[in-house]
C-alpha positions in Angstrom: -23.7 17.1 5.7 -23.9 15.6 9.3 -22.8 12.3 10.1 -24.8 9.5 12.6 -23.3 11.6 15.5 -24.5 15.1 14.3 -20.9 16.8 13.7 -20.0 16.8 10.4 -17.5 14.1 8.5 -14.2 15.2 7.1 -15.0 13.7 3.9 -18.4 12.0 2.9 -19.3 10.6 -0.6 -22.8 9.1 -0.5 -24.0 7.4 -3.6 -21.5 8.9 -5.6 -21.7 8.4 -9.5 -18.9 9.6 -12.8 -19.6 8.9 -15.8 -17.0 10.2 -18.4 -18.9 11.4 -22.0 -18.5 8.4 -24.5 -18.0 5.8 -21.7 -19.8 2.9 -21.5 -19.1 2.3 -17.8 -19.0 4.6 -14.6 -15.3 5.2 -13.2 -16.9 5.7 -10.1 -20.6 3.6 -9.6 -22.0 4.3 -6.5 -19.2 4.9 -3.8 -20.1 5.8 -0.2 -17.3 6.4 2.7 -16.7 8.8 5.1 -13.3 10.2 7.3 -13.8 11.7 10.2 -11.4 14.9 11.4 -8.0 14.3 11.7 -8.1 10.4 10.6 -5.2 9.5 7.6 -7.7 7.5 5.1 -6.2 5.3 2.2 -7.8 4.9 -0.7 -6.6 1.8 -2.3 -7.9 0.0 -5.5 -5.7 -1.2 -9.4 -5.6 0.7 -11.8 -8.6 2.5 -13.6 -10.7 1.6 -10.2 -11.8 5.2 -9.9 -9.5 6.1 -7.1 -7.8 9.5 -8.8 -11.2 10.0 -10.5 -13.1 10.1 -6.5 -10.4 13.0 -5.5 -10.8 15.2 -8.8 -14.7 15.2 -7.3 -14.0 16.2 -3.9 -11.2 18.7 -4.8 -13.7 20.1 -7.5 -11.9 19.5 -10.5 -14.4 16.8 -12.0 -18.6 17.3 -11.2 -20.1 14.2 -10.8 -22.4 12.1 -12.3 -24.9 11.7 -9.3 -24.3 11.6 -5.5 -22.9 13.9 -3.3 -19.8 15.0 -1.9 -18.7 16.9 0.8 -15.8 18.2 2.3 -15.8 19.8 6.0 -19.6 19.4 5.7 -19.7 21.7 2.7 -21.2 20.1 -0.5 -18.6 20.5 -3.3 -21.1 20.8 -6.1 -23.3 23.3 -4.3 -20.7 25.6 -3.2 -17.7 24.2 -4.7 -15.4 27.7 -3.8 -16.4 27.3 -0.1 -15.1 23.2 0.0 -12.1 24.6 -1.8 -10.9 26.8 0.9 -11.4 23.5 3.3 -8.8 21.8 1.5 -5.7 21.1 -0.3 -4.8 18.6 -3.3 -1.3 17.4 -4.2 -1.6 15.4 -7.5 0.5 12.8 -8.9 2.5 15.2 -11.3 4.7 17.9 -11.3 2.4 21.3 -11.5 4.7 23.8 -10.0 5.5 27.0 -11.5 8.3 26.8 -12.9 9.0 30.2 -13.1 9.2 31.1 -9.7 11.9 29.5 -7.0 10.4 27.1 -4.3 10.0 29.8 -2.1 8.2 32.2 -4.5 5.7 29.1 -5.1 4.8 28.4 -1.9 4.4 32.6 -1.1 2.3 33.1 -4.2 0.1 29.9 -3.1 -0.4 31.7 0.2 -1.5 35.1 -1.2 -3.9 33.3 -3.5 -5.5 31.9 -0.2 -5.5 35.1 1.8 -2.6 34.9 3.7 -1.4 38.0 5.1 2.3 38.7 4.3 3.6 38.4 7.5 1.9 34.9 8.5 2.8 33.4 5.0 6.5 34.7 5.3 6.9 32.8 8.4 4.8 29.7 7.4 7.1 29.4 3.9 9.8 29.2 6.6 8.8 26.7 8.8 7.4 24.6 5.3 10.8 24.5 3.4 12.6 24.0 6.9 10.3 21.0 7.9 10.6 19.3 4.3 14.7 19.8 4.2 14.5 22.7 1.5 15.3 25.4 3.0 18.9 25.9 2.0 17.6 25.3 -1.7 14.5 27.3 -1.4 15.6 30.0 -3.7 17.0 28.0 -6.4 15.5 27.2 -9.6 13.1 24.6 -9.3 14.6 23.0 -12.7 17.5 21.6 -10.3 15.2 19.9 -7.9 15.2 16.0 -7.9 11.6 14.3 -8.4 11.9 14.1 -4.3 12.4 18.0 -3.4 9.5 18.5 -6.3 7.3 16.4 -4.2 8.1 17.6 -0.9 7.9 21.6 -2.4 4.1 20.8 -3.4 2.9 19.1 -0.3 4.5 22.3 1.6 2.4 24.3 -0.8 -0.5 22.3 0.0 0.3 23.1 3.8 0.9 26.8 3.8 -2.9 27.8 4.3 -3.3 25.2 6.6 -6.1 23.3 5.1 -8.5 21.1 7.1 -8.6 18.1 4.3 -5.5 17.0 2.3 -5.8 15.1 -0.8 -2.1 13.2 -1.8 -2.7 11.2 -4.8 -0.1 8.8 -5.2 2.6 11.0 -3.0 5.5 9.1 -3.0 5.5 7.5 -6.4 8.6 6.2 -8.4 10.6 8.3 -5.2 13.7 7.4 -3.7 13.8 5.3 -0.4 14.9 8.7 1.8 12.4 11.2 0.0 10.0 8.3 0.8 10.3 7.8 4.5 10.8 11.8 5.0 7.2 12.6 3.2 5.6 9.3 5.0 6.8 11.1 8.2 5.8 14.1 7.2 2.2 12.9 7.2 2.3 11.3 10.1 2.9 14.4 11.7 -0.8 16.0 10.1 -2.4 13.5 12.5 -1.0 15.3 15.9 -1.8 18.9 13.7 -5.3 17.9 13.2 -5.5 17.7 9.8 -7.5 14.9 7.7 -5.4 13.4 5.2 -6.8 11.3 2.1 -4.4 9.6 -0.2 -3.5 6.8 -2.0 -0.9 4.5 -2.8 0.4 1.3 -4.6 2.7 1.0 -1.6 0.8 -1.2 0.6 3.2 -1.8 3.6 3.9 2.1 4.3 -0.2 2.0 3.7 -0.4 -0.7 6.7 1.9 1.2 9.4 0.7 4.8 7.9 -3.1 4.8 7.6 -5.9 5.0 10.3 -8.5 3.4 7.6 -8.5 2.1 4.6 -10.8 1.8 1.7 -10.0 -0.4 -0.6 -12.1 0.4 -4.0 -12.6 -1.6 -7.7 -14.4 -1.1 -10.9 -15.5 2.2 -8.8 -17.1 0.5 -6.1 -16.0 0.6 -2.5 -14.9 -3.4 -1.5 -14.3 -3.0 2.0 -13.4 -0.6 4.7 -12.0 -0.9 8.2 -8.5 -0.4 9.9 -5.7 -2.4 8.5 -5.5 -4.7 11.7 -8.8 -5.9 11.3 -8.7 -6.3 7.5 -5.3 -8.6 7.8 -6.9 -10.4 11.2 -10.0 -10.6 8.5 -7.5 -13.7 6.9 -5.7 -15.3 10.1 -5.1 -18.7 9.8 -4.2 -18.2 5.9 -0.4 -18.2 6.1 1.9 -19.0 2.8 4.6 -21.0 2.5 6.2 -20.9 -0.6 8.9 -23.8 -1.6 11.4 -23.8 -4.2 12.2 -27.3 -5.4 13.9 -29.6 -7.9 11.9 -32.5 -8.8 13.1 -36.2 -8.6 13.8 -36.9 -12.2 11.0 -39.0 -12.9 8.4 -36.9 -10.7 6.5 -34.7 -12.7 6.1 -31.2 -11.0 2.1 -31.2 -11.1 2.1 -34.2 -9.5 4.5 -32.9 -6.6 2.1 -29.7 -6.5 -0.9 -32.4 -6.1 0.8 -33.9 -2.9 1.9 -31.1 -1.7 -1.6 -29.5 -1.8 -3.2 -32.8 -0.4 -1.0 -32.1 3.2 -3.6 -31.4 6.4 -3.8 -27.2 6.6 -3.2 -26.9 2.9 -6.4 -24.8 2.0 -4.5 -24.9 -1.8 -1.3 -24.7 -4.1 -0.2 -23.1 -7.3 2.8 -22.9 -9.2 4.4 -19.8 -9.0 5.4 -17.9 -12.7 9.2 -19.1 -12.0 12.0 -20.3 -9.9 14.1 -17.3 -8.3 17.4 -16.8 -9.7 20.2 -19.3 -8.9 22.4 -18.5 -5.6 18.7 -17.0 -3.5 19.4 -17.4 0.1 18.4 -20.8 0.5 15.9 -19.9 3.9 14.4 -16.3 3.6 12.0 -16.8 6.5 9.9 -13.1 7.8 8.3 -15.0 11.2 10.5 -16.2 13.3 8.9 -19.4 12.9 9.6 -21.4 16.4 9.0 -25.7 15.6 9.4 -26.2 19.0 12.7 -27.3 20.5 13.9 -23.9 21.0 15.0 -24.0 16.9 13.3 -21.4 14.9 13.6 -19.7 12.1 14.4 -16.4 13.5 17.4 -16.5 12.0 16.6 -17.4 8.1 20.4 -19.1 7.7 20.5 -22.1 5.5 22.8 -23.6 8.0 19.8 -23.0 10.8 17.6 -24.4 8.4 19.4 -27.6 7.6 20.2 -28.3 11.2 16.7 -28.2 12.3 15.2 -30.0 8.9 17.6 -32.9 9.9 16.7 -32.6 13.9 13.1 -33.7 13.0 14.3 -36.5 10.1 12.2 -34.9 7.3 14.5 -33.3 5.0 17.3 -31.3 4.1 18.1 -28.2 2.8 20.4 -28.7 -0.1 22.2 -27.1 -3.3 20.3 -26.1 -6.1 21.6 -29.5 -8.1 21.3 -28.0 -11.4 20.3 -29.6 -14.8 16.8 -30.1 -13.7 14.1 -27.7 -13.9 13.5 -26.4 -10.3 9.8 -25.0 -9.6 7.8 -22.7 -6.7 5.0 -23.7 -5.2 3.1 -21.7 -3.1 1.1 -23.5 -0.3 -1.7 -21.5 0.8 -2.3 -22.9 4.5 -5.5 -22.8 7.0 -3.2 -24.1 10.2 0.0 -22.9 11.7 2.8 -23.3 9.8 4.6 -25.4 12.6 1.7 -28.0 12.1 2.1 -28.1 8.2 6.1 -27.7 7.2 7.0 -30.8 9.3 4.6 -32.9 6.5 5.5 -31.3 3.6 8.8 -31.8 3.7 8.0 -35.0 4.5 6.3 -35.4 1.2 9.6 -34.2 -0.5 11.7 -36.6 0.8 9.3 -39.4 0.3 9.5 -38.6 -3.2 13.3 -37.6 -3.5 12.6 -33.6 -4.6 15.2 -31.5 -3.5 14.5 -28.4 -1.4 16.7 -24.9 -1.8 14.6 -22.1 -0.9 11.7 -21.9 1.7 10.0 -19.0 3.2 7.0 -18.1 5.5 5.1 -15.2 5.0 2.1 -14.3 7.7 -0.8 -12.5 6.0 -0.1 -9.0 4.9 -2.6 -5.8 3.6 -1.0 -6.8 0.1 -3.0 -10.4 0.5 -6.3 -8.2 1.6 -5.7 -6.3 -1.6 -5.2 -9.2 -4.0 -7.5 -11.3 -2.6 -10.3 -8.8 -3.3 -9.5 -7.3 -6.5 -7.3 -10.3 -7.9 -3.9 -11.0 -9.5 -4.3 -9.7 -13.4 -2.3 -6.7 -13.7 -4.6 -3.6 -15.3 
């Protein structure tokens, strides 16, 4: 199906309805997006927000409800073998065979597709070598960690060089190196001209990975745009979250109260609980600058405490122990440099002692949380 500009999208979903027999609820109500050739598109959304439910659609595994979908301008329902041969799916579990070696499973994966012998002997080669298997690439796949098994299917995803790839949750529960080397890995597809769809829990390799994102819920798309324009979407909301030990007659609501009465306080809470005792007392992410060439580039308490007592508002101290210590996160509309100079103020003034303290700018996390909420599903 063409797009506004008359060359057909990557992927397109218009309208697009499932409705599983006996539910009383659509998993996906109504979804539109597109992604154009060559862009890396993240579908993000909780748990049960129809995310895995869109890609078994558009890889033909599940018909839908109502809508349409289409993949390299093909419609999936209409000629679903045709849309099959655009693309390639890598699902969230392990569906190797395990009766072949790596090498045998990404060779039998190209025959199925038409590969000649000769093209897919070479392109099994240049697979296992790009995803570090290829001195393990005749081994039994029963010795490969949960990292080489995910690497092994997104090569056998690769090796007929589809135009769409579909990665449903592609680095879960994986170990910090397989994560960076499949993240890469994708990167790469970009510069090969290939469309890549995926999503993810992990929403700062999300941030620095994607092109797009699309950020879904109860099956219905949210919002859509680049993750620089989502996060610039909250500027001015920085946090700044405080860990501190009441005066012993100060109740902690109250302290939360004058806390969240400061100027550039849009609101507080009370975090769930204190971090454990002995947390560096300043972990600080901006580089904060309060002006007197001190900042908080550093994050040392000792930093910390020498600029807290430059500006006569408070000190960093010990956790003083036999008193309940709280977090309180203050959700700001103003610079932080404008608001941390009065709300330590406010602590001093009423003798609560300060430990921990740490600024955080606005994230893709905050878009995420903000939109779809904080209850775990």
């Amino acid at each position: 199906m063409p797009n506004s500009g008359g060359s057909p999208a990557a992927v397109e979903v218009a309208d697009l309805v499932k409705r599983y027999p006996g539910s009383t609820s659509a998993a996906v109500d109504g979804l539109s997006f597109t992604v154009a050739p060559g862009e890396i598109f993240g579908l993000l959304g909780p748990n049960g927000a129809g995310k895995s439910t869109t890609i078994g659609v558009l890889t033909t595994r599940l018909r839908a409800s109502g809508g349409r979908a289409f993949v390299g301008g093909i419609d999936v329902v209409g000629d679903p073998v045709a849309a099959r041969a655009q693309l390639a799916v890598v699902p969230q579990h392990n569906n190797l065979d395990r009766s072949l070696t790596p090498r045998q499973n990404l060779l039998y994966h190209a025959a199925y597709h038409g590969v000649g012998r000769a093209a897919r002997n070479a392109r099994a080669d240049a697979l296992l070598d790009r995803f570090g298997l290829k001195d393990r690439a005749d081994k039994r796949i029963e010795a490969y960690s949960g990292g080489m098994v995910q690497r092994l299917m997104i090569a056998r995803a690769l090796i007929h060089e589809p135009a769409v790839l579909f990665l449903d949750e592609p680095t879960n529960a994986l170990d910090p190196q397989s994560r960076r080397l499949i993240w890469s890995r994708i990167r790469e597809m970009r510069g090969r001209g290939v469309t890549v769809v995926l999503t993810t829990h992990q929403m700062n390799a999300a941030a620095a990975l994607v092109d797009r994102v699309g950020i879904v819920d109860h099956g219905r798309l949210l919002t859509a745009d680049t993750p620089g324009n989502l996060v610039r979407g909250l500027a001015g909301r920085s946090i700044l979250d405080l860990t501190v030990t009441p005066a012993a007659l100060d109740e902690p609501d109250e302290l939360l109260g004058a806390l969240s009465d400061v100027s550039g306080v849009r609101k507080g809470e009370r975090l769930a609980a204190p971090p454990p005792p002995g947390a560096a007392a300043a972990k600080l992410r901006s580089g904060l600058d309060l002006g007197g060439g001190s900042g908080f580039g550093a994050g040392t308490p000792a930093a910390l405490a020498a600029l807290a007592r430059e500006r006569g508002v408070a000190t960093l101290a010990p956790d003083p122990g036999g008193r309940t210590r709280v977090r309180i996160r203050l959700h700001l509309a103003a610079d932080p440099a404008t608001v941390l100079g009065p709300a330590l103020t406010v602590l001093t003034t009423r003798s609560a002692t300060l430990t921990d303290v740490h600024i955080a700018e606005p994230n893709l996390e905050d878009v995420f949380i903000g939109l779809t909420g904080r209850d775990p599903r």
